[in-house]
N, C-alpha and C positions, 0 to 999 in steps of 0.2 A: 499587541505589538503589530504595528505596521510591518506589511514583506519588503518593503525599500529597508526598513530597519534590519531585520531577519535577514536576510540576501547580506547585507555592510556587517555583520557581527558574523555570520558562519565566513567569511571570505579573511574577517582577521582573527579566525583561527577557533572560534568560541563553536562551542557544539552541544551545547546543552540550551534547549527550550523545552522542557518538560513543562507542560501543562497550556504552550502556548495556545492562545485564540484566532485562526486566519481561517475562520469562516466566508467560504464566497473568493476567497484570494484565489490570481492569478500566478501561477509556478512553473507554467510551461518551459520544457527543458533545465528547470534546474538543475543543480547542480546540490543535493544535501547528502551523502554521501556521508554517514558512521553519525550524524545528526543523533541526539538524544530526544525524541517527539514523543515521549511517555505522556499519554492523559492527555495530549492533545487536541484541541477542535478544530477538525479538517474539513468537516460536513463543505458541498458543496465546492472543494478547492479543485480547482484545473492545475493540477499535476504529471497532463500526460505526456511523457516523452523524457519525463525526469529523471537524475540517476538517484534513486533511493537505496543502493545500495550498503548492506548492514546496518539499515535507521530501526532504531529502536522505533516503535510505533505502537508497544504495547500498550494493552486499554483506551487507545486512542479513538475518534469519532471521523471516521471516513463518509459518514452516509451521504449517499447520492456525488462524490466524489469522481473526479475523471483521472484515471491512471492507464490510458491509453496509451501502449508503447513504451510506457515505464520500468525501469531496471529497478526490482525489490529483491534483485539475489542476496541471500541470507539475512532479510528483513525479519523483526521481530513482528509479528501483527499477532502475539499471543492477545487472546479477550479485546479485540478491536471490533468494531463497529462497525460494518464493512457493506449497511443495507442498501442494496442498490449502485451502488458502487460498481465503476465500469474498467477491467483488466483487459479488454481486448487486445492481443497479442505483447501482451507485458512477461517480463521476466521476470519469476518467482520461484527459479533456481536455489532449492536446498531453505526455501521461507518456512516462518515458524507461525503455524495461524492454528495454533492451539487452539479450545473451545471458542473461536472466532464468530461474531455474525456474519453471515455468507448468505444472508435471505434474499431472493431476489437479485445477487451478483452476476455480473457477466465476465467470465473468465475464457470466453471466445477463442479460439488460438494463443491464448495463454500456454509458458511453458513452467509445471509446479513441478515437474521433474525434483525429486527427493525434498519436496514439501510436506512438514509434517501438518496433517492437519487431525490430528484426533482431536474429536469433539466437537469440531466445528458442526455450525449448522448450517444446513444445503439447502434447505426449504427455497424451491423454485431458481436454483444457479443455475446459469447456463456455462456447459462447460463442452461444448461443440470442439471439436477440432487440438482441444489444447491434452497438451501432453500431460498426462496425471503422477502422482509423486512416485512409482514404479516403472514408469517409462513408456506406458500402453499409451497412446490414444483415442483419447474418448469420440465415439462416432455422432 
């Protein structure tokens, strides 16, 4: 699916792309907001500044993804894909990133405030500055 297409179908109202392919697409500032992106391929997508707020995103492929500035309060990213993957100062208020990949993520001034993340794997995140799902501040 083309994002001109994706962008014209979630605006009339449709919410469901489970399984879609927007490898490499451009999404800055969207707007997908309670979007179904189950099994998704995101790998490589410019998504930062987006409202991903409640996107299902579970088992999806974020690798090498930009989520810069993006709003994913109460996002599904259970079993998501997430290597290398850049969260700098993104909103991940109350997100669900169950046994998630997290290798190599930048979650910079990220805020996971009450983000569950058991399981997930940290191998090499950076999580400088951002607020952790207890409310600490990681130094």
């Amino acid at each position: 699916m083309h994002i001109d297409e994706l962008l014209r179908r979630y605006q009339s109202g449709e919410r469901n792309f489970k399984g879609v392919n927007l490898i490499g697409g451009y999404l800055y500032g969207a707007n997908l907001s309670g979007a179904n992106l189950q099994g998704a391929s995101l790998s490589e997508v410019d998504l930062s500044e987006a409202n991903l707020t409640g996107v299902n995103l579970r088992e999806a492929s974020l690798v090498r993804a930009n989520l810069t500035g993006a709003n994913l309060t109460q996002a599904n990213l259970n079993g998501a894909n997430l290597f290398e993957a850049k969260f700098t100062g993104a909103t991940l208020h109350g997100a669900h990133l169950k046994m998630a990949d997290l290798t190599d993520a930048d979650f910079t001034a990220a805020n996971l405030e009450k983000a569950n993340m058991y399981g997930a794997y940290l191998m090499g995140t950076l999580l400088q500055g951002a607020i952790m799902p207890d409310g600490t501040i990681h130094a």
